[in-house]
TORNUBA-327860 format. One line per 8 residues: number of its first residue (from 1); their letters; for each residue x, y, z of C-alpha. Coordinates in nm, 3 decimals, padded with zeros to 5 digits, m for minus. Layout:
N
NUM> A> X Y Z; ...
# end
This chain:
479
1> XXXXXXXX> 06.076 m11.125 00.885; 06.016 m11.205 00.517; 05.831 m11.012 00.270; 05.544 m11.101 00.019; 05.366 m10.954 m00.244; 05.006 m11.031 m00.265; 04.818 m10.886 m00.603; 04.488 m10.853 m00.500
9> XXXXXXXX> 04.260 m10.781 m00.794; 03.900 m10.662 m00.721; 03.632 m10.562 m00.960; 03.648 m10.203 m00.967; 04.001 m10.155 m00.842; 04.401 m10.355 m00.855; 04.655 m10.355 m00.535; 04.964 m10.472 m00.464
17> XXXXXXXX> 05.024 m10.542 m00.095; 05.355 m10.617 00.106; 05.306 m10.814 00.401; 05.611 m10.840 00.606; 05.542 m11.176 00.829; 05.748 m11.325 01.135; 05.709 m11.586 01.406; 05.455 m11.325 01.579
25> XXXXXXXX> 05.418 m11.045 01.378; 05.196 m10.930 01.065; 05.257 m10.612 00.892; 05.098 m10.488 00.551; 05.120 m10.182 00.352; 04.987 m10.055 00.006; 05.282 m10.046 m00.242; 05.035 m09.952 m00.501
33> XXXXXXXX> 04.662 m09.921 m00.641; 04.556 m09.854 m00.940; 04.140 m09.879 m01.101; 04.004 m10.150 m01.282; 03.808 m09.988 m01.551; 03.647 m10.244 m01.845; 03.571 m10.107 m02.181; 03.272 m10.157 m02.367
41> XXXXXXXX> 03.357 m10.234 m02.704; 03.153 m10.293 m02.983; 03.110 m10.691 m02.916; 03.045 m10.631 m02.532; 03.206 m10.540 m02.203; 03.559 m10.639 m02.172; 03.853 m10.664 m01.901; 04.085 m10.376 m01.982
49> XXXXXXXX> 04.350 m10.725 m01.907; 04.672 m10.506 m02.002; 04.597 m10.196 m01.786; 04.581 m10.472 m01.534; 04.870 m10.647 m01.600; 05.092 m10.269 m01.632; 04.920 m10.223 m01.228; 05.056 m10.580 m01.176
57> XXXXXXXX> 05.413 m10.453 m01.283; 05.409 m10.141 m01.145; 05.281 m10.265 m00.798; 05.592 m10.511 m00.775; 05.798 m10.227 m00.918; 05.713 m10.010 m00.616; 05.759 m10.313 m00.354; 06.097 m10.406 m00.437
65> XXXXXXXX> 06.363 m10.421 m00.477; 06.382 m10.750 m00.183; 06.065 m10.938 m00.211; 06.048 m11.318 m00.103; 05.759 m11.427 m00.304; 05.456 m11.303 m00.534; 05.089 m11.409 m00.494; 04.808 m11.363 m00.682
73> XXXXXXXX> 04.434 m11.345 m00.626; 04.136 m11.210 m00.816; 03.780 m11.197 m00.865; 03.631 m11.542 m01.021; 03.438 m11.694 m01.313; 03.649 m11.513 m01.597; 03.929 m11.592 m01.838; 04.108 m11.592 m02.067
81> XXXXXXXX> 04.200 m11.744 m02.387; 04.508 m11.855 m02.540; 04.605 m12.022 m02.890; 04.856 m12.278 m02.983; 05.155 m12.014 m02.924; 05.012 m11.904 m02.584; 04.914 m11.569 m02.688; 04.601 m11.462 m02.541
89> XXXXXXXX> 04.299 m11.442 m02.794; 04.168 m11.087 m02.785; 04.041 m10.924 m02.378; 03.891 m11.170 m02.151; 03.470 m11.071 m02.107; 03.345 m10.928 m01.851; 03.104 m11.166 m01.651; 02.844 m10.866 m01.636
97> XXXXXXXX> 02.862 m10.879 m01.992; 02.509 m10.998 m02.196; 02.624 m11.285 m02.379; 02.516 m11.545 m02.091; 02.145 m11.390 m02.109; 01.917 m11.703 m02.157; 02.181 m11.992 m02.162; 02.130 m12.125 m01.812
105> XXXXXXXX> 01.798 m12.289 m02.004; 01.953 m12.409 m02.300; 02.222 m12.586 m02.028; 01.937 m12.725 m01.795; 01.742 m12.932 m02.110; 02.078 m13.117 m02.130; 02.177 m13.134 m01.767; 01.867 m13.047 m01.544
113> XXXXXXXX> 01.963 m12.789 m01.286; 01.884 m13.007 m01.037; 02.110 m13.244 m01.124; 02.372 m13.001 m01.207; 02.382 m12.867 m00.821; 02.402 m13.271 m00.665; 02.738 m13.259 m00.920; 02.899 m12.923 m00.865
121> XXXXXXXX> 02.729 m12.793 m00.562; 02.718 m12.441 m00.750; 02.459 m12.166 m00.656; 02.278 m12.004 m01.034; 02.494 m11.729 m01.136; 02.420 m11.657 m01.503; 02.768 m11.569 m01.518; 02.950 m11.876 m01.423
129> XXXXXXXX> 03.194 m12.056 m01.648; 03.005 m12.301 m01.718; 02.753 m12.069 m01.907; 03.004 m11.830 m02.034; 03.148 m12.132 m02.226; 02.875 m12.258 m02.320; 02.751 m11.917 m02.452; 03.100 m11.947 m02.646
137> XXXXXXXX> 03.071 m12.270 m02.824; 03.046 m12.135 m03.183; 03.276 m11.856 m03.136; 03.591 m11.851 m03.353; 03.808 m11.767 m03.050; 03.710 m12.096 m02.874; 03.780 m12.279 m03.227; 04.111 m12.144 m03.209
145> XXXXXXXX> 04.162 m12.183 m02.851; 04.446 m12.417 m02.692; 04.455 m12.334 m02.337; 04.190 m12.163 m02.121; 04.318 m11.969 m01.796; 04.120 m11.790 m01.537; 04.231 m11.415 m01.437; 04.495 m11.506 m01.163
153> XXXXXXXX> 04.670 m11.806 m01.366; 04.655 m11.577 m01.637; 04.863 m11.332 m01.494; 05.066 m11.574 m01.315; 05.158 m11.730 m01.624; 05.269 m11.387 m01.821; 05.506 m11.333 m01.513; 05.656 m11.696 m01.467
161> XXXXXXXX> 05.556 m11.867 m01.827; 05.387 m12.186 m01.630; 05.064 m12.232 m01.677; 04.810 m12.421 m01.361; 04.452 m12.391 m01.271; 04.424 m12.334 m00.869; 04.147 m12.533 m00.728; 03.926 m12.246 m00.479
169> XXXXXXXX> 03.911 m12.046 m00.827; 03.806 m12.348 m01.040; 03.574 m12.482 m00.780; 03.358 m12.143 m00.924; 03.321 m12.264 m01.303; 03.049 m12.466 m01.202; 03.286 m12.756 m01.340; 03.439 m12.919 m01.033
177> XXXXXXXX> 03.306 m13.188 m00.774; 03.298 m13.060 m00.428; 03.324 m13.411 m00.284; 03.638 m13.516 m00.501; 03.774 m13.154 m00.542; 03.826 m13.262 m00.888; 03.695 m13.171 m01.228; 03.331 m13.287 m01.252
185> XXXXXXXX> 03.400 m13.497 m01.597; 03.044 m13.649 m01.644; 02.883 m13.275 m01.645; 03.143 m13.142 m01.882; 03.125 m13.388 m02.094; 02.772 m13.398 m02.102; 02.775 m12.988 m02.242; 03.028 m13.056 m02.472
193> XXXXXXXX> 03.297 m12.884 m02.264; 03.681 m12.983 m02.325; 03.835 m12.987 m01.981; 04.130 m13.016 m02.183; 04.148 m12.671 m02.221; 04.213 m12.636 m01.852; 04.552 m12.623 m01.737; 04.666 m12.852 m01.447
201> XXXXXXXX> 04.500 m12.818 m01.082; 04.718 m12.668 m00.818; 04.617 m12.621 m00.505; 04.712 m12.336 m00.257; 05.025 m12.292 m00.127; 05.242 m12.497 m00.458; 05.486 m12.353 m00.667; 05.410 m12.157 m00.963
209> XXXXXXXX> 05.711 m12.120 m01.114; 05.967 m11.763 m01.075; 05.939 m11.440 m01.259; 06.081 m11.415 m01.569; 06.440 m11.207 m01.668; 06.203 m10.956 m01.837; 05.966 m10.944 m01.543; 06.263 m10.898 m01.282
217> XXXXXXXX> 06.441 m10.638 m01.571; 06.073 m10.428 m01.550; 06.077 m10.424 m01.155; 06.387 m10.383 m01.067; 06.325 m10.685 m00.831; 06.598 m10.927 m00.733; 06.573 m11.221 m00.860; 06.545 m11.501 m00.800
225> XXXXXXXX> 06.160 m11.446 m00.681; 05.937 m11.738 m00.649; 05.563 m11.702 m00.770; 05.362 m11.882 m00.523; 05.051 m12.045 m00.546; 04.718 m11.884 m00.316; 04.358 m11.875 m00.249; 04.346 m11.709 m00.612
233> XXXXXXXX> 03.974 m11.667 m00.584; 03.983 m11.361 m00.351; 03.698 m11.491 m00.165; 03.897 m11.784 m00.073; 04.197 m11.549 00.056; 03.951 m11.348 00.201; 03.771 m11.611 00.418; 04.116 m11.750 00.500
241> XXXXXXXX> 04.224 m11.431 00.685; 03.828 m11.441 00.915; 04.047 m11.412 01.261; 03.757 m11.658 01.401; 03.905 m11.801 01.709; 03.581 m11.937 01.768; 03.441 m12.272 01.629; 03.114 m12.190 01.502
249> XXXXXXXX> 03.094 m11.833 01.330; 02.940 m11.715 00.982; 03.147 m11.474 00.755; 03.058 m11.216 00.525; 03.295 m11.102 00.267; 03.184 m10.742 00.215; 03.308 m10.518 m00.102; 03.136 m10.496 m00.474
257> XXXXXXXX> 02.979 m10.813 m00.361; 02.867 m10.950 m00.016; 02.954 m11.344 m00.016; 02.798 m11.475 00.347; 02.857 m11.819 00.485; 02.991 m12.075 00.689; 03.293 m12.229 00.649; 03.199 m12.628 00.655
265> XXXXXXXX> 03.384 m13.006 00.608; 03.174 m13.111 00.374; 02.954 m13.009 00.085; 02.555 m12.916 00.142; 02.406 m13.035 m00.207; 02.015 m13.119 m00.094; 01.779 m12.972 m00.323; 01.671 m12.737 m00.047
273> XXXXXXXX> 01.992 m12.578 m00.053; 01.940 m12.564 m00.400; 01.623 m12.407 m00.414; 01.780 m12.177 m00.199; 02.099 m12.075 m00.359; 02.361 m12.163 m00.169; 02.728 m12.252 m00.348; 02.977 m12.482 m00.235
281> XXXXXXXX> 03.318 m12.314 m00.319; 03.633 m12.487 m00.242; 03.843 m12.326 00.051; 04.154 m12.407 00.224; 04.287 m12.725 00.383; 04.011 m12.932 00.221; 03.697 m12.631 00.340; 03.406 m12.592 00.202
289> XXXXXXXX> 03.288 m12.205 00.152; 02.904 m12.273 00.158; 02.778 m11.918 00.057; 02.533 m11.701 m00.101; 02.685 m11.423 m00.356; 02.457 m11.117 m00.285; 02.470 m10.811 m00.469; 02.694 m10.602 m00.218
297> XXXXXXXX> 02.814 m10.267 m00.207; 02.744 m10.243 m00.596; 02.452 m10.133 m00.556; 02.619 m09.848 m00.340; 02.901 m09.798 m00.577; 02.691 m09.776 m00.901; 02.454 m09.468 m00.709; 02.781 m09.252 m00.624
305> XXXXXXXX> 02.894 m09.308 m00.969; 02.530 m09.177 m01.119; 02.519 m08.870 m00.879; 02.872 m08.764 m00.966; 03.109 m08.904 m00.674; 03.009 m08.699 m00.420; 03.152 m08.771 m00.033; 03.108 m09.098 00.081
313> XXXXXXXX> 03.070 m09.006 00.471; 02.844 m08.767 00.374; 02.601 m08.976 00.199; 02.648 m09.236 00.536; 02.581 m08.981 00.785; 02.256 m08.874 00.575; 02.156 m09.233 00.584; 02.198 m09.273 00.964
321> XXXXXXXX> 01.913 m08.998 01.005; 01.657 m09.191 00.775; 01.388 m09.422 00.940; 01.498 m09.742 00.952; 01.368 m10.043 00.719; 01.104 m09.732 00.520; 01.204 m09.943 00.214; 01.370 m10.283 00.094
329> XXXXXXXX> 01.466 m10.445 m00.226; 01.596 m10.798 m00.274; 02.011 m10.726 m00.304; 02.041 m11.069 m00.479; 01.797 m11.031 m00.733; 01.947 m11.030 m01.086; 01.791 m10.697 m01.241; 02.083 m10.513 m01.019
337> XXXXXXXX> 02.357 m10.693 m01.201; 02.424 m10.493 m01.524; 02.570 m10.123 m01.418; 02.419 m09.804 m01.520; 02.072 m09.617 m01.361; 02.117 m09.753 m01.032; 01.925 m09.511 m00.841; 01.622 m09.557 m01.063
345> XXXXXXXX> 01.629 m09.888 m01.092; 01.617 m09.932 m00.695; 01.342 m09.671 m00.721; 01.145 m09.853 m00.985; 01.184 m10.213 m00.719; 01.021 m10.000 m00.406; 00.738 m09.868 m00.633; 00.691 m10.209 m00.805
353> XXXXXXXX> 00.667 m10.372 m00.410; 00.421 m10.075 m00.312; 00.681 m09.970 m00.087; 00.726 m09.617 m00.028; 00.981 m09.502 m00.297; 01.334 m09.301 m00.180; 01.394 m08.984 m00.331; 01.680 m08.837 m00.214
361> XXXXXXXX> 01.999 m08.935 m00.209; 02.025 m08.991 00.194; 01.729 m09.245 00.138; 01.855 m09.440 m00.176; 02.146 m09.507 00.047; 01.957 m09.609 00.399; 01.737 m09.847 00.158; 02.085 m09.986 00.004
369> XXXXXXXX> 02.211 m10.034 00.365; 01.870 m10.168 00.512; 01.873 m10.409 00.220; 02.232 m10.522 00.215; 02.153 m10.592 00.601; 01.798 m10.762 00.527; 02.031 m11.010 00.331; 02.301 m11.102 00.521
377> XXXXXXXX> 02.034 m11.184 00.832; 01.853 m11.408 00.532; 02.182 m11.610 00.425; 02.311 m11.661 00.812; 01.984 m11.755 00.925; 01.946 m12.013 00.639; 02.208 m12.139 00.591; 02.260 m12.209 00.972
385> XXXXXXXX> 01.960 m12.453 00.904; 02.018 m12.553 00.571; 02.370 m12.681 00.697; 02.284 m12.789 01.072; 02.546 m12.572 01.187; 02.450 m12.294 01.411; 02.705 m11.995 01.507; 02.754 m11.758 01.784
393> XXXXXXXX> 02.921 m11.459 01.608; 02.941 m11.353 01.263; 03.284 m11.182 01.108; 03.307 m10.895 00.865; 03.595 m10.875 00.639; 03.732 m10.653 00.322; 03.613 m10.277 00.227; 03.261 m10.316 00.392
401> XXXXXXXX> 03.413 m10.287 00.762; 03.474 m09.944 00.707; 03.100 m09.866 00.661; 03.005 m09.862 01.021; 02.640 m09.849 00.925; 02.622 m10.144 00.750; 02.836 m10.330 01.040; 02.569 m10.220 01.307
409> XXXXXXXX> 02.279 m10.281 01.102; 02.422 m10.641 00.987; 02.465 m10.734 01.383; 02.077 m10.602 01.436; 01.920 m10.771 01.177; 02.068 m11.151 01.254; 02.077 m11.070 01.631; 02.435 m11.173 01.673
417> XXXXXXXX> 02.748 m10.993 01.788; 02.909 m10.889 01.500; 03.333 m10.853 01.451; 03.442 m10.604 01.194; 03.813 m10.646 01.014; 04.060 m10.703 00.874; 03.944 m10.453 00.568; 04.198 m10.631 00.381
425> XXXXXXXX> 04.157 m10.967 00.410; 04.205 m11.110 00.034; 04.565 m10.996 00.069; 04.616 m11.081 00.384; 04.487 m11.422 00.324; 04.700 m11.407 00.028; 05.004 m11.297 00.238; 05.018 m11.554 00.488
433> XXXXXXXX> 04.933 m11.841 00.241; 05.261 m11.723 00.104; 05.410 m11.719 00.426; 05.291 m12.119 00.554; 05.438 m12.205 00.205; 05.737 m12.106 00.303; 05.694 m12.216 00.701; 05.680 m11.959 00.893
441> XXXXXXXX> 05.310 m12.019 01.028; 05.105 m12.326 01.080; 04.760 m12.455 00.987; 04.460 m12.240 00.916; 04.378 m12.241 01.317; 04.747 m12.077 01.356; 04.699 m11.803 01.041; 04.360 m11.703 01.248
449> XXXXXXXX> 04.536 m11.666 01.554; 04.781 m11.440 01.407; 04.597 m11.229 01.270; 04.336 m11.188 01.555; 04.670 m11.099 01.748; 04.803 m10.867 01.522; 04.514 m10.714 01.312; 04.261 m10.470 01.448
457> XXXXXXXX> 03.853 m10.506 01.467; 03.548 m10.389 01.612; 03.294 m10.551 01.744; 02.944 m10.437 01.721; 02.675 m10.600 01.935; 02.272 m10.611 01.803; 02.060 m10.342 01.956; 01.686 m10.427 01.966
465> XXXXXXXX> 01.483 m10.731 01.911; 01.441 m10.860 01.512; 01.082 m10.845 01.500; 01.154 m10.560 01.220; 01.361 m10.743 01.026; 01.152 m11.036 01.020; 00.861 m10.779 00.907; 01.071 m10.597 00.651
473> XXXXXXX> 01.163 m10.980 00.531; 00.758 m11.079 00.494; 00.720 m10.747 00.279; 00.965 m10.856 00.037; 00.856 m11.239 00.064; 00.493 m11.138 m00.047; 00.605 m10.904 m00.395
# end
């Protein structure tokens, strides 16, 4: 068996995972956690990017001393900046961060949006690249900037000194071509953008170079240790490690965000899908991630943090005794994106839909879970049509499979058996990307069946007919 490191960076929180792989077997353990907290400075909210990188360090630190390779993934979009020297230009920005408020229009009188989807196949996000540079353009860091890196390359390069772009990350800048699964040159050069900035494409599973003396004399790691190239966009680990041993199944990636899909050959990019906000993110082995980002457990996470942290199984248990589907709010729309007055603000949605309005805490939560549910049924369902590809099961992965709530309620409202697990799937993916990099497993087909061997799940199966859910959709259809 060989060991590998997978960083697995998530919005509100950093790990670093061992997974200790053989010809049958698939082990993982925490070495180390540690928060993600950004800082809101006086010109916005920022990426603490240091504390990060000190987790980074002290999460290989604590899975030495024999490790076989290092992987990175992260959360997408962001990035950093770096000048002629390769220093890095002040902390990356936070995507929830204002500065993108109102640019998706400025972009769309140069490059209509429809037009913009046929080329990228990217769902609106006022927070992708695209718009973040673009919101950019006249600052002084971009004038000074030689080299642009998302999160994981970042990293990657302070702990090898090579610089690349991985492709599933890229393909969420809004500045690739799903069809080539190259940079979409015509768009960017349309907005102005210097692709130039952009440091080589890599694709999953290349070299990224070794860690540096410094790196190995901060670890205590033995050297030398190969950095190896992943799914960096932990969506793309993530849906890598669905143990799907079926052909046609849906996936939702469940954690501060709830990403649910198919996994597909080819891009959708007909202006129904684009009315309807679907993305087409790159995936493994030449996949196609065809998604919608909704708001996720976010929504959960910001109303624990108002009322003080109090016991999650508490607040679940409460929930379980509330009347189902009493109240809904749209978990994709964008007036949940900025943190801060959560519970209110899902308060002020029910009373604006002349819904009854939750009060306590135990109903905030139900109408969270209810809504979270509401929207995975909506993206299955769709994009089953939108895509002509209908499934028979759909798979939970990452932090949401430990809300057993949510798992039954997601299996009632699309009316399809439901698998929960593996919780963590980003570093597994990550893992055994790793791993077939180094050959000891085969093709995507062989990673699934490994891990549906090895890795635990539930399976919950719908109870009761979706006449409800179809209701509670028509309420929030007619606001």
């Amino acid at each position: 068996m060989k060991a590998y490191a997978a960083v697995d960076l998530g919005a509100s929180s950093g790990r670093v995972m061992v997974g200790r792989v053989g010809p049958d077997s698939l082990e993982l353990r925490e070495a180390h956690r540690f928060p993600n907290r950004p800082v809101r400075t006086p010109e916005g909210l920022r990426w603490d990017i240091l504390a990060l990188y000190a987790g980074v360090l002290d999460g290989l630190r604590a899975a030495g001393p024999a490790v076989d390779s290092v992987g990175i993934d992260s959360w997408a979009v962001d990035y950093g900046l770096l000048d002629a020297d390769g220093v890095l230009l002040g902390n990356p920005v936070h995507y929830r961060d204002a500065r993108t408020d109102g640019i998706a229009e400025k972009v769309w009188a140069t490059v209509p949006a429809s037009e913009l989807y046929a080329s990228t196949g990217l769902q609106y996000a006022p927070f992708n690249t695209l718009y973040q540079l673009t919101a950019a353009r006249d600052s002084a860091q971009l004038a000074c900037a030689e080299r642009l890196l998302l999160i994981p390359d970042l990293l990657s390069y302070w702990l090898t000194g090579e610089q690349g772009t991985e492709l599933t990350n890229a393909s969420t800048t809004q500045l690739v071509d799903p069809r080539t699964r190259d940079w979409s040159y015509d768009i960017a050069s349309r907005l102005g953008i210097d692709l130039g900035l952009f440091a080589p494409l890599r694709q999953p599973g290349d070299p990224a170079g070794v860690l540096r003396d410094g790196v190995l004399e901060e670890t205590g790691l033995s050297g030398p240790v190969p950095v190896t190239v992943v799914g960096s966009h932990d969506t793309a680990s993530a849906v890598a490690a669905v143990p799907a041993v079926e052909e046609r199944f849906a996936y939702i990636c469940t954690g501060t965000w709830s990403l649910a899909g198919l996994e597909l050959d080819a891009p959708v990019l007909t202006e129904a899908s684009r009315a309807a906000n679907f993305t087409n993110e790159l995936g493994l082995d030449g996949t196609v991630r065809y998604l919608r980002n909704i708001m996720g457990l976010w929504l959960l996470q910001e109303c624990v943090r108002a009322w003080g942290e109090p016991e999650l199984g508490e607040l679940l248990r409460g929930a379980a005794r509330v009347p189902a589907l009493r109240s809904v709010v749209d978990a994709g729309d964008a007036v949940f994106l900025a943190p801060g007055r959560m519970p209110e603000r899902i308060a002020d949605a029910c009373r604006g839909s002349g819904q009854p309005v939750p009060e306590s805490r135990a109903e905030i939560t139900r109408c969270i879970l209810d809504s979270l549910a509401l929207a995975h049924r909506r993206a299955v369902s769709e994009a089953q049509v939108l895509a002509d590809h209908p499934v028979e099961v759909v798979h939970i992965v990452g932090g949401g499979t430990r809300n057993a709530l949510l798992c039954q309620l997601t299996a009632d409202a699309c009316g399809l058996p439901v698998v929960a697990g593996p919780t963590e799937a980003a570093a597994l993916g990550n893992v055994l990307v790793q791993a077939r990099a180094h050959g000891l497993v085969g093709d995507l087909a062989g990673m699934r069946g490994l891990l549906a061997r090895t890795q635990p799940s539930t399976r919950y199966e719908p109870q009761g007919d979706t006449a409800r859910w179809r209701a509670a959709e028509a309420r929030l259809a007619a606001r």
